[in-house]
C-alpha positions in Angstrom: 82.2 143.7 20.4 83.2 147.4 19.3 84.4 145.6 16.2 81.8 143.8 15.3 79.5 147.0 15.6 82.0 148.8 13.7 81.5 146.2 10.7 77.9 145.8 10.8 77.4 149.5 10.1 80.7 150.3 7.5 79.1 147.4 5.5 75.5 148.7 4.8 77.6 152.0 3.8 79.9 150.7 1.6 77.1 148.8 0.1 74.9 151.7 -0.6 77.8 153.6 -1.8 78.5 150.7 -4.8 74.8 151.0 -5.8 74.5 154.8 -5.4 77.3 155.0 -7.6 75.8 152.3 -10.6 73.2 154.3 -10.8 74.9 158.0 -10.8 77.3 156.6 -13.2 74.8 155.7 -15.3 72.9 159.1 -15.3 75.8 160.6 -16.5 77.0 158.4 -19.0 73.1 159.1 -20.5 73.6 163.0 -20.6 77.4 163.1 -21.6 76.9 160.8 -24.6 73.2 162.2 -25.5 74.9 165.9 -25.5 78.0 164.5 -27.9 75.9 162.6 -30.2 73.6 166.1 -30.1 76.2 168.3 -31.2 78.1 165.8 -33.9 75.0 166.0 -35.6 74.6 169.3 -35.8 78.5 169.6 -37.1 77.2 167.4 -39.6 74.1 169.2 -40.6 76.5 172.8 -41.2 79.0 170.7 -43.0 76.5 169.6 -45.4 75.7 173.3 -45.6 78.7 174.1 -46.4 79.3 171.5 -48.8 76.0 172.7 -50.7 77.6 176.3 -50.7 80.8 175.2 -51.9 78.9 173.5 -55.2 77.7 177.2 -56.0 75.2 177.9 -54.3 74.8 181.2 -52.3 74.7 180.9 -48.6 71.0 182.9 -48.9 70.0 180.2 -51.2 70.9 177.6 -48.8 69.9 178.7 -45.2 66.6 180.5 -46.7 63.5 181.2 -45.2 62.1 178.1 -46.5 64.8 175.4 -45.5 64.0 176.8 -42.0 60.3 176.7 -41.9 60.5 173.1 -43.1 62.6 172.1 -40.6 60.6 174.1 -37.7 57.4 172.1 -38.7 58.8 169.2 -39.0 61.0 168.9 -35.6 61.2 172.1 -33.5 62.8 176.1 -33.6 66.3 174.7 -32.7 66.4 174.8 -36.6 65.8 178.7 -36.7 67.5 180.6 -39.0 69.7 181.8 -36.9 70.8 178.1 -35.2 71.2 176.7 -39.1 73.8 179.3 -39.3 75.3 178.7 -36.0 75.4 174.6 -37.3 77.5 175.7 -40.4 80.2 178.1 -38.7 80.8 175.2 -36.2 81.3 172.9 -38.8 83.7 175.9 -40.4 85.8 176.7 -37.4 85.7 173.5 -36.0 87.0 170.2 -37.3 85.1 166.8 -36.2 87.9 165.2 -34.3 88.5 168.5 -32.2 84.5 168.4 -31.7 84.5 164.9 -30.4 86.9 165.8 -28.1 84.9 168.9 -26.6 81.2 167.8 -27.1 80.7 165.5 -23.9 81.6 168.5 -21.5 79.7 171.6 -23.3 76.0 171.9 -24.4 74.6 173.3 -27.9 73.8 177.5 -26.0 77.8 177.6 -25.4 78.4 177.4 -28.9 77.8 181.0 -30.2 80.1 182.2 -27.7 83.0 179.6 -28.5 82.4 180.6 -32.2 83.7 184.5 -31.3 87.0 182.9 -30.2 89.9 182.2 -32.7 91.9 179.2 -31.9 90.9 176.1 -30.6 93.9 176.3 -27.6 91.1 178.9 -27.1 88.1 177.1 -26.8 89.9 174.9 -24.6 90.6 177.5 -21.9 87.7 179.0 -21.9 85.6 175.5 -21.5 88.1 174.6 -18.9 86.8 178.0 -17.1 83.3 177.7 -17.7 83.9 173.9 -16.1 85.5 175.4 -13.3 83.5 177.8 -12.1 79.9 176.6 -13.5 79.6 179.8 -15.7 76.7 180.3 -17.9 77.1 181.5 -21.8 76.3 185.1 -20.7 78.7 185.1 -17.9 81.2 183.4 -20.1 81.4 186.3 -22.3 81.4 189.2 -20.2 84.6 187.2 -18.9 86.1 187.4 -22.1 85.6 190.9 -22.4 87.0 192.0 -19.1 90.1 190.1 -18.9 92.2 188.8 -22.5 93.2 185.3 -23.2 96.6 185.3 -22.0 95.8 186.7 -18.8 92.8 184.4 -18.3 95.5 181.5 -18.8 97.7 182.9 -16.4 94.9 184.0 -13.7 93.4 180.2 -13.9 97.0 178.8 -13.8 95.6 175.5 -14.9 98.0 172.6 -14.6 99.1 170.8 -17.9 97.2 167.9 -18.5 94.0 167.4 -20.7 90.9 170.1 -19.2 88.8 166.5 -19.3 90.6 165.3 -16.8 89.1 167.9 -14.4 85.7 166.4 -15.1 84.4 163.6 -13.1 80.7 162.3 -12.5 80.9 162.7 -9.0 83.2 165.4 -9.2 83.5 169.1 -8.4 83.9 169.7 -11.7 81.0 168.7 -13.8 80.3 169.2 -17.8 77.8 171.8 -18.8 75.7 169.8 -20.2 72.0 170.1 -20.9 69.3 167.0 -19.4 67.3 166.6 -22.7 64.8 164.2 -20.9 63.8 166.7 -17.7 62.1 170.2 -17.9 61.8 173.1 -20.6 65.6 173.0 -21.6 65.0 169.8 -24.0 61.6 170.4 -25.0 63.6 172.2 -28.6 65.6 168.8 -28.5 62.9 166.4 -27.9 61.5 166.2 -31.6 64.9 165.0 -33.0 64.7 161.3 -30.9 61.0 161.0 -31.9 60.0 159.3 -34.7 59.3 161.9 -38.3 57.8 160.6 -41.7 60.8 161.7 -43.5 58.2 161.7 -46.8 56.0 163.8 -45.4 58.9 166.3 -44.3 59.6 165.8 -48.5 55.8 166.1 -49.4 55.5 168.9 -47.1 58.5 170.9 -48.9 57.6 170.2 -52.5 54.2 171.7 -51.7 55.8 174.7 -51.1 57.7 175.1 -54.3 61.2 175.0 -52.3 62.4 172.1 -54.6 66.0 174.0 -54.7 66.9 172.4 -51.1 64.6 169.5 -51.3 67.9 167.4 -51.5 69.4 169.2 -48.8 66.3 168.9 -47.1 66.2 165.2 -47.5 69.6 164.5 -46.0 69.2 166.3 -43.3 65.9 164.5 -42.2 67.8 161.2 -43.0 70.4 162.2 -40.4 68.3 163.1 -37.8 66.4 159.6 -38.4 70.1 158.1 -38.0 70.8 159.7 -35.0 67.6 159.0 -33.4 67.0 155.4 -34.4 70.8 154.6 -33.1 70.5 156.6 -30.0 66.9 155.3 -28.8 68.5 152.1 -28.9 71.9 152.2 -27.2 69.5 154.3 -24.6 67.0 151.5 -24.0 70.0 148.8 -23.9 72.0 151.1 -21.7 69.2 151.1 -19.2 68.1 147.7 -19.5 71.4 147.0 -18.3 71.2 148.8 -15.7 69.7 146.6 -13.7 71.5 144.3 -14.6 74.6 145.5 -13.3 72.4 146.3 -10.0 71.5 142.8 -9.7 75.0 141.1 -10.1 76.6 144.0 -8.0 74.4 143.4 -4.5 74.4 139.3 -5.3 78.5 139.6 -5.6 78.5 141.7 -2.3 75.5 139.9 0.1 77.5 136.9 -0.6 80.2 137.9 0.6 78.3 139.0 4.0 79.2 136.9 6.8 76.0 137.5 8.9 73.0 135.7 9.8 70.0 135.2 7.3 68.1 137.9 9.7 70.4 140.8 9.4 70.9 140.5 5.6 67.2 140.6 5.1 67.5 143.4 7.4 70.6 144.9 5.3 68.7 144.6 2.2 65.4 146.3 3.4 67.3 149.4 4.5 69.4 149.3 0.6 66.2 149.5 -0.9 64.4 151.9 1.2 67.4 154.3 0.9 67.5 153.2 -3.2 63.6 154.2 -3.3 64.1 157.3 -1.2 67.0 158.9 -3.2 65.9 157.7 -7.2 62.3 156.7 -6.6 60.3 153.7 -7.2 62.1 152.3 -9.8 64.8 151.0 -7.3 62.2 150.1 -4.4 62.6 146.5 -3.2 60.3 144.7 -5.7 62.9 145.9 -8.4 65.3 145.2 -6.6 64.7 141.5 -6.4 63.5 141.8 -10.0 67.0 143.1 -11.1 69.0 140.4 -9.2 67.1 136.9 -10.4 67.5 138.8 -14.0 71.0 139.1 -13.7 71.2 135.9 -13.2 69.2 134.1 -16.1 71.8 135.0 -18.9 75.5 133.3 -18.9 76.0 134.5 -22.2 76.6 138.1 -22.6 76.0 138.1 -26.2 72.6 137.3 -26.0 72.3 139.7 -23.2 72.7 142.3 -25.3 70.5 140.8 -27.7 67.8 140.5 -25.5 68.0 143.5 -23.9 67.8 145.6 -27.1 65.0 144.3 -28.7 62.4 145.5 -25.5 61.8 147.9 -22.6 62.2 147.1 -19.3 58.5 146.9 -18.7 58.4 143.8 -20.7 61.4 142.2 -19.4 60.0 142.7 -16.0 57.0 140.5 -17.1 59.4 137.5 -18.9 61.5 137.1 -16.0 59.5 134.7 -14.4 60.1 132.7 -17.8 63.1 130.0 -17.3 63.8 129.1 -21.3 65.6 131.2 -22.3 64.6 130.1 -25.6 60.7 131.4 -24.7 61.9 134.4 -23.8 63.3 135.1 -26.9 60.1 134.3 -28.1 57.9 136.7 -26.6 60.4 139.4 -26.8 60.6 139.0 -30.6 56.8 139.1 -30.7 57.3 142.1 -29.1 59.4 143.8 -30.8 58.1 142.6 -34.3 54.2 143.6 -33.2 54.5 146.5 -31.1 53.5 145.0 -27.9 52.7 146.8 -25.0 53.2 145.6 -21.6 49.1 144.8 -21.1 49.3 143.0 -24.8 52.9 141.0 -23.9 51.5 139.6 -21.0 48.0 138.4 -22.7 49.9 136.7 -25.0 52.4 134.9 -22.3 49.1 133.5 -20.3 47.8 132.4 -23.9 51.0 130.0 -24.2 51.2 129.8 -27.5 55.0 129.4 -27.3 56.1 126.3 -29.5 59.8 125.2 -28.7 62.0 126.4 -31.6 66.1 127.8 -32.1 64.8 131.0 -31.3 68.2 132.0 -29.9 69.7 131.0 -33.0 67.7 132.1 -35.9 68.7 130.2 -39.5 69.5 133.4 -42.2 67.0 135.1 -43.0 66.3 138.0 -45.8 65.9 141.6 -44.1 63.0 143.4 -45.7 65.4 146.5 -45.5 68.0 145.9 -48.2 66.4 142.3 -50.1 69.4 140.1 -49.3 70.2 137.1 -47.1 72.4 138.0 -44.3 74.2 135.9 -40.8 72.9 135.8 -37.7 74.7 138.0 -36.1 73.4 140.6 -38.4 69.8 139.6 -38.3 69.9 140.1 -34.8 71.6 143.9 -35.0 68.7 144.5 -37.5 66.1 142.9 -34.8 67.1 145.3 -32.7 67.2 148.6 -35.2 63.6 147.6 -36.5 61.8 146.6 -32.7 59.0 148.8 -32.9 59.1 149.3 -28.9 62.3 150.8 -29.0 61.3 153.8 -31.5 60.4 156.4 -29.4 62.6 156.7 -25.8 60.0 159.1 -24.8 57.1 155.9 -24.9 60.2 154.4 -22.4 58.0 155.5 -19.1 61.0 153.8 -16.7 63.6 155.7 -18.3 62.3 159.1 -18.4 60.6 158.5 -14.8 65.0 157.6 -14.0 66.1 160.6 -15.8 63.5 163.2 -14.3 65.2 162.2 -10.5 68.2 164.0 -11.1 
């Protein structure tokens, strides 16, 4: 009898510990990659700098008053000055490979102060210290002052293997990394994964009489509209699989539950009330049973991704109920193509006006983007790039409501 009490209360646990750790996992994945796609491009925003200086022209000419007012207006005062500056001496000091290495564990305000050191063994210790004990930039630097490298290495007494290896997401040692989707700290950021009329940016310049770094200019607005459209989207897919992963994970374990039909509903009420407790309403049961018959409907992971790239989650939530997987594609390419929103998706799902087709398989078709015939496996990448729900991860409502819990 003890061991069957024993077993009815380790399962719940280990159950809500799986989830719990889904979700966490996914959380950080979102800031860790957000920060290191953040910080690559502004290496590559100072490395075009540079290059411009290199051609002969003078570093006044190139991070002028102008360039900077342009680039304020147009997305927000983390291109001061003072910050395009900061851009090129990383891209100076710093090569891209070491940056890739670095960038997931240590936000944009560490920078200046990793910038004063000279090596990048350097760089390494000190992130490993501000990792360690949780140090801000200020606090950083006053630490460099009072005690020099060498004894710093020898007071930390670090052991020898790679400082990421001391970060974990559930760890004691966590990245310093900023949440661009929560609070004050990414309002600066939050321009750069909207949407910008790169010709108005150029219109906006020209007006000004600052055609000297209208190419420059022009660049740098295209890579900000790389970064944004390829981030928005590996965001929304990420999260869309989510629950995904949710639903397949509690389906693998309640089958694997050797209890009555009475104490698994009982076993599931208490996951999701624990789910909706901890991350909120996006995980109460509803979703819950939302996220498992989803995970179910696609055998072909392929066209998982597919399908989960082209819309938000609010829209899959209302195609679920469709079987055919061949309607869904449907609606969800309606979607994507007209801009749906959940309201208009679901008006046009009680219209059926859904005509059996190979809408799974589309023949080759000419993108509008570059005026040639490509396969189908490239029509579909540009499906997803051009879904005009998947522009702006701020219009995502479910994600930001997920990323404001932590």
């Amino acid at each position: 009898m003890r061991k069957e009490e024993k077993n009815s209360y380790a399962v719940p646990k280990l159950l809500i510990s799986n989830v719990t750790d889904i979700i966490e996992n996914l959380y950080f994945e979102i800031v860790v990659t957000t920060n290191a796609r953040m910080l690559s491009l502004f290496w590559e925003i100072g490395d075009a700098l540079n290059k411009n200086q290199k051609n002969g022209k003078e570093v006044n000419d190139l991070i002028d008053e102008k360039l900077s007012v342009s680039l304020i207006e147009a997305y927000s005062s983390i291109f001061s000055t003072e910050n395009l500056i900061i851009m090129r001496l990383l891209a100076e000091k710093c090569s891209q490979t070491f940056l890739d290495k670095i960038s997931p564990y240590i936000s944009w305000k560490y920078i200046p102060f990793l910038l004063e050191l000279d090596s990048e063994d350097e760089w390494i210790l000190y992130i490993r210290l501000v990792i360690k004990e949780q140090l801000q930039p200020d606090q950083a630097k006053q630490r460099l002052v009072q005690t020099p490298t060498q004894d710093m290495r020898l007071k930390l007494k670090f052991p020898d293997y790679p400082f990421f290896d001391l970060v974990q997401p559930n760890g004691e040692h966590r990245p310093i990394i900023e949440n661009y989707f929560n609070g004050n700290e990414g309002n600066a950021f939050r321009p750069l994964l909207e949407p910008t009329d790169i010709l108005q940016i150029s219109s906006l310049n020209t007006s000004r009489g600052s055609s000297v770094n209208d190419e420059l200019l022009m660049f740098i607005a295209s890579k900000i509209s790389d970064f944004r459209i390829l981030h928005n989207h590996w965001l929304n897919i990420r999260f869309n699989l989510l629950f995904v992963n949710l639903g397949r994970r509690i389906k693998e374990i309640f089958v694997n539950f050797n209890e009555s039909s009475a104490q698994e509903n009982a076993l599931y009420l208490d996951l999701s009330h624990h789910l909706e407790s901890k991350f909120g309403k996006l995980f109460n049961q509803v979703q819950l049973n939302q996220s498992i018959s989803f995970a179910q409907q696609f055998n072909d992971h392929i066209q998982l991704i597919e399908f989960a790239g082209l819309i938000r989650w609010e829209h899959i939530l209302l195609l679920i109920p469709i079987k055919d997987i061949d309607e869904k594609f449907y609606y969800a390419r309606l979607t994507a193509k007209e801009g749906l929103n959940a309201v208009e998706l679901n008006k046009q799902i009680k219209s059926n006006n859904y005509k059996p087709t190979n809408a799974t398989e589309p023949e080759n078709k000419t993108n509008p983007l570059i005026g040639q015939k490509e396969e189908s496996e490239g029509y579909f990448e540009n499906e997803i790039t051009n879904s005009r729900v998947v522009q702006n991860i701020y219009e995502n409502n479910d994600l930001l409501e997920f990323m404001k819990v932590f």
